[in-house]
Short mmCIF file of the C-alpha atoms (twelve columns), coordinates in Angstrom:
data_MODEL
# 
_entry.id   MODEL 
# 
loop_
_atom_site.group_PDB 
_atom_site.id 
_atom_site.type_symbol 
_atom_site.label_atom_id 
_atom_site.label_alt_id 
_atom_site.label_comp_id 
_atom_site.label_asym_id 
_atom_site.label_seq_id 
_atom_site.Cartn_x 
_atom_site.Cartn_y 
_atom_site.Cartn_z 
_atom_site.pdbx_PDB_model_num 
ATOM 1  C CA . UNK A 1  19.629  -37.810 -6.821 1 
ATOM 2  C CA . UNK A 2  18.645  -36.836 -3.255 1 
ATOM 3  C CA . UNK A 3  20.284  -32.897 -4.261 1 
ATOM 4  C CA . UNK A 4  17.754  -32.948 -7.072 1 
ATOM 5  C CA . UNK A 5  14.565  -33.744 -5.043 1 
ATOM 6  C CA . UNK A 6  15.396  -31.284 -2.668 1 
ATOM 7  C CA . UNK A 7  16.220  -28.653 -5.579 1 
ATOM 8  C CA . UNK A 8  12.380  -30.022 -6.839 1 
ATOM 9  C CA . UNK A 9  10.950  -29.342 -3.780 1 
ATOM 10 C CA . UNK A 10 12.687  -25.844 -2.802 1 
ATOM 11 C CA . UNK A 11 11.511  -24.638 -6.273 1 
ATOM 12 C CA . UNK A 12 7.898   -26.238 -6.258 1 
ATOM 13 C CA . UNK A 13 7.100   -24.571 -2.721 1 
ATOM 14 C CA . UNK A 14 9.060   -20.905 -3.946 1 
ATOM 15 C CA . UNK A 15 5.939   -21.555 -6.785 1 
ATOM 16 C CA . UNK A 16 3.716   -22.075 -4.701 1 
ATOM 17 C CA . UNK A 17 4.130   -19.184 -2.437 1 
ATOM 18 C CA . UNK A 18 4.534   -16.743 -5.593 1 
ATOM 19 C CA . UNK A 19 0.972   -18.030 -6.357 1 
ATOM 20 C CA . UNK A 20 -0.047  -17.987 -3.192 1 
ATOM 21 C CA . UNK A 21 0.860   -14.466 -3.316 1 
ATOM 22 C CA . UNK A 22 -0.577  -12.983 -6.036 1 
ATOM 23 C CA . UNK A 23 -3.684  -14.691 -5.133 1 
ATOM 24 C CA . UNK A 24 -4.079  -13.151 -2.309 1 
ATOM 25 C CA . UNK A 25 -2.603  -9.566  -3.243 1 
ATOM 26 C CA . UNK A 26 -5.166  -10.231 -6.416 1 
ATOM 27 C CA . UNK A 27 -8.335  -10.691 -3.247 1 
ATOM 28 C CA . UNK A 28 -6.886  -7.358  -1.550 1 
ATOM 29 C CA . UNK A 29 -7.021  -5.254  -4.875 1 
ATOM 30 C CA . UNK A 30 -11.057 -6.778  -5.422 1 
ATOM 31 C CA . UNK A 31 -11.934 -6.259  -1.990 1 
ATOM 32 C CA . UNK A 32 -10.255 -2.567  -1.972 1 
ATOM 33 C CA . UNK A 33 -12.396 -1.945  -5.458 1 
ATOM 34 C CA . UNK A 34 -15.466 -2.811  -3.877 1 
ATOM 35 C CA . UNK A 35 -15.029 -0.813  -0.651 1 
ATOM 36 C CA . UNK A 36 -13.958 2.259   -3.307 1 
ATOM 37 C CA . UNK A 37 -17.301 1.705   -5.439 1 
ATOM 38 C CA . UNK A 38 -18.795 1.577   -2.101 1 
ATOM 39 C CA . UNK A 39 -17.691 5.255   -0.512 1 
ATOM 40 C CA . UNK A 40 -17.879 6.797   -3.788 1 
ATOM 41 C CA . UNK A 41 -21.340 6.293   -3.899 1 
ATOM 42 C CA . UNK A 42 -21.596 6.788   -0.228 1 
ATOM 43 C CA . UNK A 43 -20.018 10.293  -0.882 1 
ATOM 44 C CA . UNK A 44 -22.192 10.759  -3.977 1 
ATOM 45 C CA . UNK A 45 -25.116 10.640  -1.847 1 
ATOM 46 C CA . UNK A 46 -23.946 12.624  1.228  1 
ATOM 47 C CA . UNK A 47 -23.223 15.447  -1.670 1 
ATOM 48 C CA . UNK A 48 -27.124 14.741  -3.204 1 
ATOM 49 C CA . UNK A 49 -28.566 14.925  0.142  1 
ATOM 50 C CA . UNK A 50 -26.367 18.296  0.882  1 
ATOM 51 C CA . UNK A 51 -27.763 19.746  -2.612 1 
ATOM 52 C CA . UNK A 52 -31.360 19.173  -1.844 1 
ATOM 53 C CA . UNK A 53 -31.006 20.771  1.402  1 
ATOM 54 C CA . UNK A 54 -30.292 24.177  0.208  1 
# 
């Protein structure tokens, strides 16, 4: 019985770290689209203000 519990527990914490995980990785990919939106319209501007100059 004690073999199981410790099977239990070795596979409940290899769960939770998969979740864990992709949680995080899934924070990283938001945060990385937002900082993309972000210099793409940066860029989009610096190209306005470079057209409106000549």
């Amino acid at each position: 019985m004690k073999k199981y519990a410790a099977i239990a527990v070795l596979i409940i914490i290899g769960i939770a770290i998969a979740y864990l995980t992709f949680v995080i990785a899934a924070i990283k990919i938001i945060i990385g689209s937002i900082l993309l939106v972000v210099a793409a319209i940066a860029l989009l501007a610096v190209w306005i203000m470079w057209k409106i100059d000549d």
